[in-house]
C-alpha angles and dihedrals in degrees: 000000000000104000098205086080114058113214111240129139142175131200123206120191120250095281140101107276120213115285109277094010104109083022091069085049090052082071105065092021125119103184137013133205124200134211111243080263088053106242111140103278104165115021118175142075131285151153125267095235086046091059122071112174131181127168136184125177109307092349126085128171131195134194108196108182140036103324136156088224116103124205080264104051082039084050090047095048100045077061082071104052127084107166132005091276094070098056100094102043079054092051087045101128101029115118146180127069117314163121125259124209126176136170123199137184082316095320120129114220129175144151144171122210119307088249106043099264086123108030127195126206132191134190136158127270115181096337084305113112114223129180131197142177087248139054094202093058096058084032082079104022082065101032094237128166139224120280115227098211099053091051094048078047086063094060095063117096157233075027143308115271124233126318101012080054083070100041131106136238090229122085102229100024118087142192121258097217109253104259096030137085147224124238121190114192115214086250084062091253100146131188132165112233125190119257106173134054135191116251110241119260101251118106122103117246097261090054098049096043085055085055101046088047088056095043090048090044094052089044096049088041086063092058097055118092121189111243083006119118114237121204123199138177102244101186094164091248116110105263108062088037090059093058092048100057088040091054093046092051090059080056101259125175089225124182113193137217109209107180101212093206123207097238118123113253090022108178101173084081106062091035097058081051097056093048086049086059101055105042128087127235095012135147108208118212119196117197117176112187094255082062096061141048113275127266107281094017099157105046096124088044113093115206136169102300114245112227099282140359112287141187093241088100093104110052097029094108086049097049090046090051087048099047098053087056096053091042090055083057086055106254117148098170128049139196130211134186091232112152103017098116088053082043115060100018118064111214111262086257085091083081091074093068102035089064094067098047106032114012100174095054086037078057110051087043091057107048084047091057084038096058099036086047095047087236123185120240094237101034092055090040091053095045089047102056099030105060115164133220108245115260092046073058092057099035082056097054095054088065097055108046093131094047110100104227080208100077096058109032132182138122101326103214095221114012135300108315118239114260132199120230109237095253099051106121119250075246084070096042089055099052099047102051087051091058093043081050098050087042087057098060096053114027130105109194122248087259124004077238104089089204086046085044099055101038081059094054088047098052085046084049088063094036083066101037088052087051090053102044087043094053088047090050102045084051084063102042112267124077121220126212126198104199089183095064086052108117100246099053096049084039080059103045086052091063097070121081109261101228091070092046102056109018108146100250110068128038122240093348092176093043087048090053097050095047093046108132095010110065120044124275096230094056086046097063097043106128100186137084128201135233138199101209099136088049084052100052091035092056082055106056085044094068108029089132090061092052099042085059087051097055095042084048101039117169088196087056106052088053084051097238090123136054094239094214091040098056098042089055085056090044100046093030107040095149087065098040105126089209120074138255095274088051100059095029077058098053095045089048090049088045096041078058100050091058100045097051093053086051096054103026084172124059107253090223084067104058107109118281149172115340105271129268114216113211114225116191118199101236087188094062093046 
């Protein structure tokens, strides 16, 4: 990708927009795509390998993203489709992490990835409805404003439930639901209609594993170029293993980035070196802490704002550090194990349902959570008999925001429920219960199953997670994939019975399966998991000054969504906060945001650039 070109587009239906609108577009915009009438259809930037275009008569079909499909299969394929009903059964088979466009006979269709690794987001402008892979975009195409409940939302930890999880931080610009689409009449009527479904749960573990090795091979497989340098986190866990000896299966020059950090009884280590040693064509790349800037190094350093706040505050210096050296090496691509653990492992809700089908399996997986989470008798009893519907679910959680899940733990029916930090305001309080409230009266969940459900809204937790590291690290230079958050792998891991996947006694089963014969033994039937807790506190304490200033300039305070004293106490004292590590990572992101925001008030991709290249398809040749 050059990174001098961010990739951005937005697509406008086959009507006459307000005056100035795509004008002002015209303006950051690389290249431009027209409707077979020739109205502005696709306006952004991208790179040429991003953009895959065929066209026939009245009919035209885009692939923006990394995809397996060529201008050729796409040609081929468009020959399928009549209306807009027939464009997913044509794209059936292609696989990898992208948008899909399409524009037929007058008909608007578009579509980001079924979890939430390519987002797409819509708004009015000027009764027209446009839609873009990014809020920000039509945030100032539109001239909207935050929304003070959104931003209260991204305080909550460990994460937002469905659907705040979805929303914006914009007013006007909303969301298109990961897995389904927006369709746009040639009247303007638009709608959005579902385009993807969950497999059913059904596959033993052998045959799912054998799934999920053939989705993860075809998506690392993408990512290889031939002459071309691959860089890859190598942290010694299984993850991020996996897709190195995949990748260099498919015969990748890879060159690896290991973090050696400073905890006692540190195994990554030793596990990212056993796997060096055994793959072919690498480049290993050592970094200690001592080598690196410390956690939280930038906060007093203001850049262009991703998306939305994001808990990659506190490694960004060290994933900056990290990726020079690996594009000195001459990687332009790399790949993370992001997603893995969301993957690969359903959430323990899954024991809900498993009671009432199978109780003496229900039962042996329990007292095997029970026993590895230190959960009480009556408290996993209780959670166990009384579940919930949803949006009693929903309604409930709205009463408890300043009760920490952590000190009663159990099987939680639909997902971790959203906690306050103690030093959110009564203001923030307030705003979010009345969204989870409104959200209860007119939310389905994602499956009538609560573990299915929440294994849903965990894989969509790591979709967006991937869009935005992806989006941080393109803005430095070096693009990072996530090839477990693609649609077909996690679409893979959904097919196997859950029960096999996440019992309490092995670690990553289906993960272990897939990987059998491939990855070595050794790193298989590894049952631990690192932390860096030292290099957390000690970056800290590093910077106490910095956040000192954050907390006696406070941009949440002065909206009124933190108590000010409170939340200095936590920053300059965080051995004594009585929340946890999301909950502070989540206020300094908000707040990073915040600021930077403030610093660069217009999106930097769409600053005037190069004068436009309109892309003409030859609808005689496809």
């Amino acid at each position: 990708m050059n990174d001098a070109v961010a990739c951005w587009f937005v697509a406008f239906p086959d009507q006459e927009t307000r005056q100035g609108f795509a004008e002002r577009l015209r303006e950051g915009a690389v290249d431009v795509v027209c409707h077979p009438s020739g109205r502005p259809w696709l306006m952004g930037s991208w790179p040429p390998e991003q953009m895959v275009l065929a066209s026939q008569g009245g009919r035209m079909l885009a692939v923006v993203g990394t995809s397996s499909t060529t201008p050729v299969d796409l040609s081929a394929r468009l020959k399928r489709v009549r209306t807009v009903a027939d464009i997913e059964s044509a794209l059936h088979g292609v696989h990898g992490s992208y948008h899909v466009a399409a524009s037929v006979d007058g008909h608007l269709y578009v579509r980001g990835s079924a979890f939430g690794a390519r987002r797409l987001f819509r708004a009015s402008a000027g009764g027209v409805t446009v839609c873009a892979d990014r809020a920000r975009t039509l945030a100032h195409l539109t001239e909207a404003g935050l929304e003070p409940a959104r931003v209260a939302a991204r305080l909550a930890a460990p994460n937002l439930p469905h659907p705040l999880a979805d929303a914006t931080m914009w007013a006007g610009v909303e969301a298109v639901e990961p897995g389904r689409a927006l369709r746009v009449a040639p009247d303007g009527c638009a709608h959005t209609v579902t385009w993807w479904r969950p497999p059913p749960a059904h596959l033993p573990m052998a045959d799912a594993a054998g799934l999920l090795r053939e989705a993860l091979q075809a998506a690392v497989v993408l990512r290889v170029r031939p002459g071309r340098v691959l860089a890859a986190d190598l942290s010694g866990g299984m993850d991020s293993t996996s897709l190195c000896f995949l990748a260099a299966e498919a015969g990748a020059h890879l060159v690896t980035s290991t973090q050696h950090w400073n905890s006692p009884g540190n195994q990554d280590h030793h596990y990212a070196r056993f796997a060096a040693d055994r793959l072919f064509h690498v480049e290993p790349l050592i970094f200690t802490s001592a080598d690196l800037p410390a956690c939280f190094t930038g906060l007093d350093q203001r850049r262009e704002p991703l998306e939305e706040p994001s808990g990659l505050l506190r490694n960004r210096a060290r994933l900056c550090h990290t990726a020079d050296a690996l594009r000195a090496r001459g990687a332009g691509l790399r790949l993370s194990g992001h997603g893995g653990d969301h993957a690969v492992v359903p959430p323990d809700a899954y024991l809900h349902t498993l009671w009432r089908r199978s109780p003496l399996i229900a039962l042996r997986a329990t007292n095997g959570y029970k026993a590895r989470g230190r959960w009480s008798l009556s408290a996993t009893a209780r959670t166990l008999l009384r579940t919930r519907s949803y949006p009693a679910w929903l309604a409930d959680a709205a009463t408890r925001l300043y009760e920490d899940p952590r000190t009663n733990p159990g099987p939680a029916p639909w997902g971790p429920r959203p906690a306050l930090p103690p030093w959110a305001s009564d203001q923030a309080v307030d705003l979010i219960s009345a969204a989870l409230r409104r959200a209860a009266e007119n939310t389905e969940p994602l499956d009538p199953d609560p573990g299915r459900h929440a294994w849903l809204h965990q894989m969509r937790e790591a979709g967006h997670g991937a869009a935005l590291l992806h989006e941080a690290s393109a803005n430095h230079g070096l693009p990072t994939d996530s090839p477990f958050c693609d649609d077909a792998v996690l679409t893979a891991c959904l097919t196997v019975r859950p029960h096999e996947a996440g019992h309490p006694w092995a670690y990553k089963p289906l993960l272990t399966a897939a990987m059998d014969g491939l990855v070595p033994e050794h790193i298989l039937r590894r049952t631990t998991k690192d932390h860096c807790g030292p290099d957390w506190y000690f970056g800290l304490r590093t910077h106490r000054r910095q956040l000192a200033d954050i907390a006696d300039t406070s941009h949440l305070a002065a909206i009124g969504l933190v108590d000010q004293e409170l939340q200095r106490r936590a920053l300059i004292s965080p051995e004594l906060n009585i929340g946890g590590a999301p909950e502070l990572e989540n206020t300094l992101g908000v707040e990073a945001w915040l600021r930077d925001l403030a610093s660069y008030p217009d999106p930097a991709h769409l600053v005037p650039q190069h004068p436009h290249e309109e892309y003409h398809v030859d609808t005689a040749t496809h």
